[in-house]
C-alpha positions in Angstrom: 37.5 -103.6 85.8 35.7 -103.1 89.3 35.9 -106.1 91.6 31.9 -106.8 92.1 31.6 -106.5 96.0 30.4 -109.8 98.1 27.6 -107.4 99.9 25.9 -109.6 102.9 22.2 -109.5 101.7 20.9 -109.7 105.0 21.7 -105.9 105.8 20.1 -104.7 102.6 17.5 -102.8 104.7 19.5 -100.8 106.5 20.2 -97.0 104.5 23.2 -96.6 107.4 25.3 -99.1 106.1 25.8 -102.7 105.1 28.2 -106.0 105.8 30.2 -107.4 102.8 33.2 -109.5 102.8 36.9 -109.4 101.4 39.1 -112.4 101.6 37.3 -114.0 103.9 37.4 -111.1 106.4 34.1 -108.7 107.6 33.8 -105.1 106.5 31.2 -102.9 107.8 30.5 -100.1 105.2 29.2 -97.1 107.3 27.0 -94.4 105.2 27.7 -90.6 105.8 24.0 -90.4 107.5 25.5 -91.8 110.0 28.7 -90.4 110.8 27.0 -88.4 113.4 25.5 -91.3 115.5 28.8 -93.5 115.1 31.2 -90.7 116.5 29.4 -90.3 119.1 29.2 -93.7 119.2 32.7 -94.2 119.5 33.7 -91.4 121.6 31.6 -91.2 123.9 32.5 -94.6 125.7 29.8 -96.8 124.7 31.3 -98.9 122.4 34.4 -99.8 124.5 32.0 -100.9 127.7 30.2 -103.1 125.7 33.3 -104.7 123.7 34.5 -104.9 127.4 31.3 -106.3 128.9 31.5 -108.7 126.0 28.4 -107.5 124.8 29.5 -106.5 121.0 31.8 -107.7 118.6 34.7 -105.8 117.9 36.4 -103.5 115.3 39.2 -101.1 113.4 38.6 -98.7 111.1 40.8 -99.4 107.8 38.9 -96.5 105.8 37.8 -93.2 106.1 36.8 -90.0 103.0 33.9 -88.2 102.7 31.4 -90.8 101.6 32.3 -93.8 104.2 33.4 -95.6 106.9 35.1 -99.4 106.5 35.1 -101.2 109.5 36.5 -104.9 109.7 34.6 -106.7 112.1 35.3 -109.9 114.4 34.2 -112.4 112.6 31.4 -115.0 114.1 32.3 -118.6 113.5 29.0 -119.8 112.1 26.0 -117.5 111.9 22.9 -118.5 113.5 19.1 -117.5 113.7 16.4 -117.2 116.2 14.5 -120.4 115.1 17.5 -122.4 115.4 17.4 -121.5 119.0 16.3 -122.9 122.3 14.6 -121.4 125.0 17.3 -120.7 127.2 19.5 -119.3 123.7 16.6 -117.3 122.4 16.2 -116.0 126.6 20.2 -115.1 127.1 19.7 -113.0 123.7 16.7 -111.5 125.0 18.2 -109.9 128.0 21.3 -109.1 126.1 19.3 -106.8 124.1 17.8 -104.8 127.3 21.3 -105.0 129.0 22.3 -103.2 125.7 19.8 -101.1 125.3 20.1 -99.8 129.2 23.6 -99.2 128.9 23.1 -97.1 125.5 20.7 -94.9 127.6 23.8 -94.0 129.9 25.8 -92.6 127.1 22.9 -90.4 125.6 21.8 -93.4 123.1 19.3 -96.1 122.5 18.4 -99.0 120.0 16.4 -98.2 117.1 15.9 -101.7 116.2 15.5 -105.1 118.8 15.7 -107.4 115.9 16.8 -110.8 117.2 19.4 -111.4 113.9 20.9 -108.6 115.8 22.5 -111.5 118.2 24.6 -114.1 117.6 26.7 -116.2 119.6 30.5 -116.1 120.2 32.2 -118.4 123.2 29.6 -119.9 124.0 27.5 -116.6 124.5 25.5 -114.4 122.9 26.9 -111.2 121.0 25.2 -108.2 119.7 26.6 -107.6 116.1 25.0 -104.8 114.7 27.0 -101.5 114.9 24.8 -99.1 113.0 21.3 -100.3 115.6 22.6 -97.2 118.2 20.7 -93.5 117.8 20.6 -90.8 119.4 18.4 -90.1 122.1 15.3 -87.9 122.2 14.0 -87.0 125.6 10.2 -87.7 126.1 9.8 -90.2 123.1 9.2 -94.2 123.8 11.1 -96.7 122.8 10.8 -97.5 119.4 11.7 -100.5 119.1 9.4 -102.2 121.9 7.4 -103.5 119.2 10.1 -105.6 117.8 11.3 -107.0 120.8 8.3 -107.8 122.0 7.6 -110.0 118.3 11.5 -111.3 118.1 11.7 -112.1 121.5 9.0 -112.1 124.3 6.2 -113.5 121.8 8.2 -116.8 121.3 9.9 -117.2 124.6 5.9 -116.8 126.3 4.8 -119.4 123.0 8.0 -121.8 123.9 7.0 -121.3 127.6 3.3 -121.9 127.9 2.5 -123.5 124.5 5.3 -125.8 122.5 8.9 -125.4 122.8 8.1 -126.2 119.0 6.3 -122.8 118.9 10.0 -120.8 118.2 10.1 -122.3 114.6 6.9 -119.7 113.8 9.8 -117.4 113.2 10.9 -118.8 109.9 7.3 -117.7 108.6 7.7 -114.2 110.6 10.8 -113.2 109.9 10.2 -110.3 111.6 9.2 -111.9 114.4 5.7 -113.7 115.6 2.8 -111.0 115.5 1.5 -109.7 118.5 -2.4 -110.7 117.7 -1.4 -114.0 116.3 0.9 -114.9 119.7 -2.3 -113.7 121.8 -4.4 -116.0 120.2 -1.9 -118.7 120.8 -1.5 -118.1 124.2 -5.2 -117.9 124.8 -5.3 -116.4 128.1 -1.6 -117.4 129.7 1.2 -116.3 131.0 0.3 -114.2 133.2 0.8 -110.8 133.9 3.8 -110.8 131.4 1.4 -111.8 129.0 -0.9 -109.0 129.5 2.0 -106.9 129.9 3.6 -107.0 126.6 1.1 -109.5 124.5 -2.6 -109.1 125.2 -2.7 -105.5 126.0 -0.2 -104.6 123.2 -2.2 -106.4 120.8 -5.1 -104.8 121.7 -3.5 -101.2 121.4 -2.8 -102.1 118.2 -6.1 -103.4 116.6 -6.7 -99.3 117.4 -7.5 -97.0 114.7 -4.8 -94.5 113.5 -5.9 -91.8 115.6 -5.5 -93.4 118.4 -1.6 -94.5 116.9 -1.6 -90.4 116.3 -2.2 -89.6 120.5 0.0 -92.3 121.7 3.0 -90.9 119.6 2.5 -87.7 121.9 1.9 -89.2 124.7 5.3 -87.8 126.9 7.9 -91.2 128.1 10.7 -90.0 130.4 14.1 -91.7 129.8 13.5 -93.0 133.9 10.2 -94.5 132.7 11.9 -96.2 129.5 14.5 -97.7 132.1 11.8 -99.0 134.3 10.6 -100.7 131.7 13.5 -102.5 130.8 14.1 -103.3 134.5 10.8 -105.0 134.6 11.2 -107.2 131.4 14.8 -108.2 132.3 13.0 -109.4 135.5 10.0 -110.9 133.3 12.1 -112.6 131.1 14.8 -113.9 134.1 11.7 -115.3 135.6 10.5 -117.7 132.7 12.2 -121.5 132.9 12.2 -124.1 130.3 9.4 -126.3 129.9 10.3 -129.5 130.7 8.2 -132.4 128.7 8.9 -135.9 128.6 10.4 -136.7 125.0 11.6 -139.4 122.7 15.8 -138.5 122.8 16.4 -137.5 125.9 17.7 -140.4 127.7 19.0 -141.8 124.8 22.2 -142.5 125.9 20.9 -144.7 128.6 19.1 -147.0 125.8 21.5 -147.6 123.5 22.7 -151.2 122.6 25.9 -150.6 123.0 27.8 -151.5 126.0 31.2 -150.7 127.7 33.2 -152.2 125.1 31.5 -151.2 122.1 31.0 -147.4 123.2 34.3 -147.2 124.1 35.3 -148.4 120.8 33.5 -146.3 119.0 34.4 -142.6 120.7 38.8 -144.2 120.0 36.8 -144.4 115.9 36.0 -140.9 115.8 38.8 -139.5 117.6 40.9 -141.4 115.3 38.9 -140.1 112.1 39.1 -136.4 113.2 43.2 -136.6 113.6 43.0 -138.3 110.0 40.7 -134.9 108.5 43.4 -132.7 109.8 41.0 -130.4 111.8 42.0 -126.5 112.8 41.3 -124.2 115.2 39.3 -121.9 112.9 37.5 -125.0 110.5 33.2 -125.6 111.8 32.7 -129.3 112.3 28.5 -130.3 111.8 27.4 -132.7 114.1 24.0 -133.8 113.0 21.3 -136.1 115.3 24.0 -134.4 118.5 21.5 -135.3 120.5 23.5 -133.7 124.5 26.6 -133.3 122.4 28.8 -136.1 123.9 30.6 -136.3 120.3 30.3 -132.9 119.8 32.5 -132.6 122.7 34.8 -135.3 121.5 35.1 -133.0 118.3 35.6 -129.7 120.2 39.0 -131.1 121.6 40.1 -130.1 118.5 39.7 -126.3 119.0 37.1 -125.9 116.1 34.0 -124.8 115.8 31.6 -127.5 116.4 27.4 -126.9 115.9 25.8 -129.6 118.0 22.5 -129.6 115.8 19.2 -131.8 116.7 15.6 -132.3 116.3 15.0 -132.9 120.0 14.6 -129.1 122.2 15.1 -131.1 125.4 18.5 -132.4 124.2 19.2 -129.2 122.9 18.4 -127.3 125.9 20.2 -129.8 128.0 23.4 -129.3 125.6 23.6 -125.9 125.9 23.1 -125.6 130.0 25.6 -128.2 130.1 28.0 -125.7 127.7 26.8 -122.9 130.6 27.8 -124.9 133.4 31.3 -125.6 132.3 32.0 -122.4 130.1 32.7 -124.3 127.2 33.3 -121.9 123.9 33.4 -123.6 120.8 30.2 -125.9 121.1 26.9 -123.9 119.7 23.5 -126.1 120.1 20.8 -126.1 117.4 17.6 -126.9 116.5 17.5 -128.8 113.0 15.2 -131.4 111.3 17.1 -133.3 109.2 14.3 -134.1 106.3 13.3 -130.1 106.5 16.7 -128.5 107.1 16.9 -124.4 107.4 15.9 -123.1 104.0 17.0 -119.9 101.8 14.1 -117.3 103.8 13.4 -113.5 103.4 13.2 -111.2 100.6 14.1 -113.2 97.4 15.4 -115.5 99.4 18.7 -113.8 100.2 18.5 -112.2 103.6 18.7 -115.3 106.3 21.1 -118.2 104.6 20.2 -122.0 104.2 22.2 -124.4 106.1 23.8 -125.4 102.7 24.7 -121.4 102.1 27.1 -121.2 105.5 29.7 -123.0 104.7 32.3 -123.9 104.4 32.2 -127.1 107.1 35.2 -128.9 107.3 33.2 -132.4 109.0 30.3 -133.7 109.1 29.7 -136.0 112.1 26.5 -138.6 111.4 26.3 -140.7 114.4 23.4 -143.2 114.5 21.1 -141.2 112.6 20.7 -142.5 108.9 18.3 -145.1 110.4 16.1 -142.2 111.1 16.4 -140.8 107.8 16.2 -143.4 105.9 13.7 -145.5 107.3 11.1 -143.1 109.8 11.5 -140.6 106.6 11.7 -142.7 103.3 14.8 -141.3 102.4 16.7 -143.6 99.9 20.4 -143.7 101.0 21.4 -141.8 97.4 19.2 -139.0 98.4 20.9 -138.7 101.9 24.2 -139.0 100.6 23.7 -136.3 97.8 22.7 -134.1 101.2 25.4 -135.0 103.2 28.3 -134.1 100.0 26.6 -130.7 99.6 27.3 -130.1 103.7 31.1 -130.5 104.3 34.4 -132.2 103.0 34.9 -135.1 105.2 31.9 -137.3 106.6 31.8 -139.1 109.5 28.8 -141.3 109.6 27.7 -144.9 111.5 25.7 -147.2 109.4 23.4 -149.0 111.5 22.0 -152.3 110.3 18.5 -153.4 109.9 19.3 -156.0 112.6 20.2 -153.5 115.4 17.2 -153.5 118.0 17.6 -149.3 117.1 15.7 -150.4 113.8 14.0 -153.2 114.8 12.0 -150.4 116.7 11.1 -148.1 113.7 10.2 -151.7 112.2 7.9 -152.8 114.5 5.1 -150.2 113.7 5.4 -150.0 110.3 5.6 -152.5 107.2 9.0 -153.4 106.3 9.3 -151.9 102.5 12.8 -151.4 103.0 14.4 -154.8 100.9 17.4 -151.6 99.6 18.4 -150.9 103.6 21.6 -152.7 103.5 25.3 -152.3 103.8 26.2 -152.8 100.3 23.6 -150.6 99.3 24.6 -148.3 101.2 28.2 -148.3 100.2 27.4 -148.2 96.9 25.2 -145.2 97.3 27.8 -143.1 99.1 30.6 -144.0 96.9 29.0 -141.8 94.3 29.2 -138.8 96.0 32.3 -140.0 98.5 35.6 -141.3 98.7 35.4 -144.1 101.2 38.5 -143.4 103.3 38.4 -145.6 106.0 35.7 -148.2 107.4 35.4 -149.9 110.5 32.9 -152.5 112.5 32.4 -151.1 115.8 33.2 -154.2 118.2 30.3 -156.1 120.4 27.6 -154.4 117.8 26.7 -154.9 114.5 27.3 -151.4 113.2 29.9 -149.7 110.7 31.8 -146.5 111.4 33.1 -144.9 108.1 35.7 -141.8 107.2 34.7 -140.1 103.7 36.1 -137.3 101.8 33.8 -135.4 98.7 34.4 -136.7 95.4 
């Protein structure tokens, strides 16, 4: 009987090919329509610049007949998607894209699609994964895919930019990125000439009737003036900084109630923890409420895969210049509320995973966060553990008592309705779903550092 194959549902769309996987490797199944493109692809040069440039994942061809190509393709850690990104992520990716689709221009090609799921990152960078987005190119036609970049990447950076950082998480309702009307609305008026560039005027040109579609279709664009273009949005888009607003996690680290002692205490914990989980190069380690990633870092001294996820796009933005600034690789900064985590989204709800759905994680790292949960959220501890056994194999988490002035903070605007918010309560709860391993009070503080394994 023929092996059912594990297709990757988020390439359904595409007639040219699709992802699947076999034995935990990556195939690329390339349809005959598209041997033409993907020769030339190949032979002309392009695809060894851009694996050189570091701009596209790499491959070897392990089949060939009449029907298909099999590729097997690097394989990217942990996939990612634009609304888990920052500014500064969802910008790199942006003028990846451009960069791309310039240097496809050179060797007679161009993008037919700008779709930001066509990025991911890899070292600490971004990385364009889609082999089968290169066409040819037809002299005197416009860029097709303008539309799409301009929804998957300018509309949220100019949103994050002059509206809410918050803004980017519009892209889990559009998965095909923010429309162009609805962005213009949001933007009421700024941004600039960027904004009237590529949002306002763009939407208005397309609130046109058909016939007006119809002329602009044979309207002649020169391959110069398609490069031009490009130029000027690489330039747009270079231009456009962070916004910086005060928020609630940013300084955290310098108001915490530990001190020298009990900090210090606490990082020899978890180092001790990950040596006892047995962590390798290739395992993904979770580290949830990362806040600027100081543990995260801790973690990536074990050579893994660590995703630095938090609530707070300050910290996150902060995490990932700081990853910039000293090249670090394996550390990958995400957005993620912890009481709505990334659900199943797209077409049946198969094409962009849950953050349950990409696995496997080898540790979970919970560092002062169940307070949060449990208490800002009225999240009973059962429900939280439940959660965390359904994440990864191991847990690392801190329990933080209702004594700790970190509580006695959520406490002080709210009725106190939580008479279950106690260590043996807590123990009790997690002990369903978890083997304790290893527990210890964290000296000069009140808290409890624990090492669990799934039942």
């Amino acid at each position: 009987m023929k092996k059912k194959m594990d297709k990757d549902f988020a390439s359904f769309r595409d007639p040219a090919g699709f992802i699947y996987y076999e034995k935990g490797r990556v195939k690329r199944r390339i349809n005959s329509c598209y041997f033409k493109q993907y020769e030339h692809f190949m032979n002309s040069g392009l695809y060894d610049e851009l694996v050189q440039l570091g701009y596209l994942v790499s491959h070897r061809e392990v089949e060939r007949n009449d029907d298909y190509i099999t590729l097997e393709v690097e394989k990217i850690p942990f996939i990612t998607y634009p609304y888990e990104w920052c500014f500064e992520e969802l910008k790199d990716a942006a003028i990846l894209t451009l960069n791309i689709l310039e240097l496809a221009l050179k060797y007679g090609m161009i993008l037919k699609d700008a779709s930001g799921y066509n990025v991911q990152f890899l070292n600490g960078k971004p990385i364009f994964i889609d082999t089968l987005s290169f066409d040819f190119y037809e002299e005197g036609l416009p860029w097709g895919a303008y539309g799409q970049f301009c929804r998957h990447f300018m509309a949220p950076l100019l949103l994050m930019k002059y509206v809410d950082e918050r803004s980017n998480c519009l892209l889990k309702n559009y998965i095909d990125g923010i429309p162009i009307d609805l962005a213009n609305n949001l933007l009421h008026g700024r941004g600039g000439f960027t904004a009237k560039c590529h949002i306002k005027w763009h939407s208005k040109s397309i609130a046109k009737n058909n016939d007006h579609v119809v002329q602009m279709k044979q309207i002649h664009v020169s391959k110069s003036s398609i490069i031009n273009m490009t130029d000027m949005m690489i330039r747009q888009i270079g231009k456009l900084k962070h916004k910086v607003v005060a928020s609630e996690w940013e300084d955290y680290y310098q108001h915490t109630n530990y001190n020298e002692q009990s900090d210090k205490d606490k990082e020899q914990l978890v180092i001790s923890y990950l040596e006892k989980v047995h962590i390798k190069e290739k395992d993904v380690v979770f580290d949830l409420g990362a806040n600027e990633g100081k543990y995260s870092r801790i973690a990536s001294c074990k050579k893994c895969m660590v995703v630095s996820w938090d609530i707070d796009f300050n910290c996150i933005h902060n995490n990932y210049m700081l990853l910039k600034k000293n090249q670090e690789k394996n550390i990958l900064p995400l957005y993620l509320d912890c009481t709505n985590p990334t659900p199943d989204l797209g077409f049946g709800c198969l094409e962009r995973k849950s953050l349950n759905r990409r696995g496997p994680v080898k540790c979970v790292m919970a560092l002062a966060l169940i307070h949060h949960i449990a208490i800002s959220n009225n999240v009973f501890f059962e429900e939280i553990a439940e959660w965390f056994s359904k994440l990864g194999e191991y847990l690392i988490i801190e329990f933080v008592p209702k004594e700790d002035s970190q509580v006695q903070k959520l406490l002080m605007t709210r009725k106190d309705i939580f008479d279950w918010y106690n260590e043996t309560i807590f123990d009790n709860s997690f002990s369903k779903y978890f083997d304790i391993i290893k527990k210890d009070n964290i000296k000069d503080s009140k808290r409890v550092l624990y090492l669990m394994k799934v039942k």
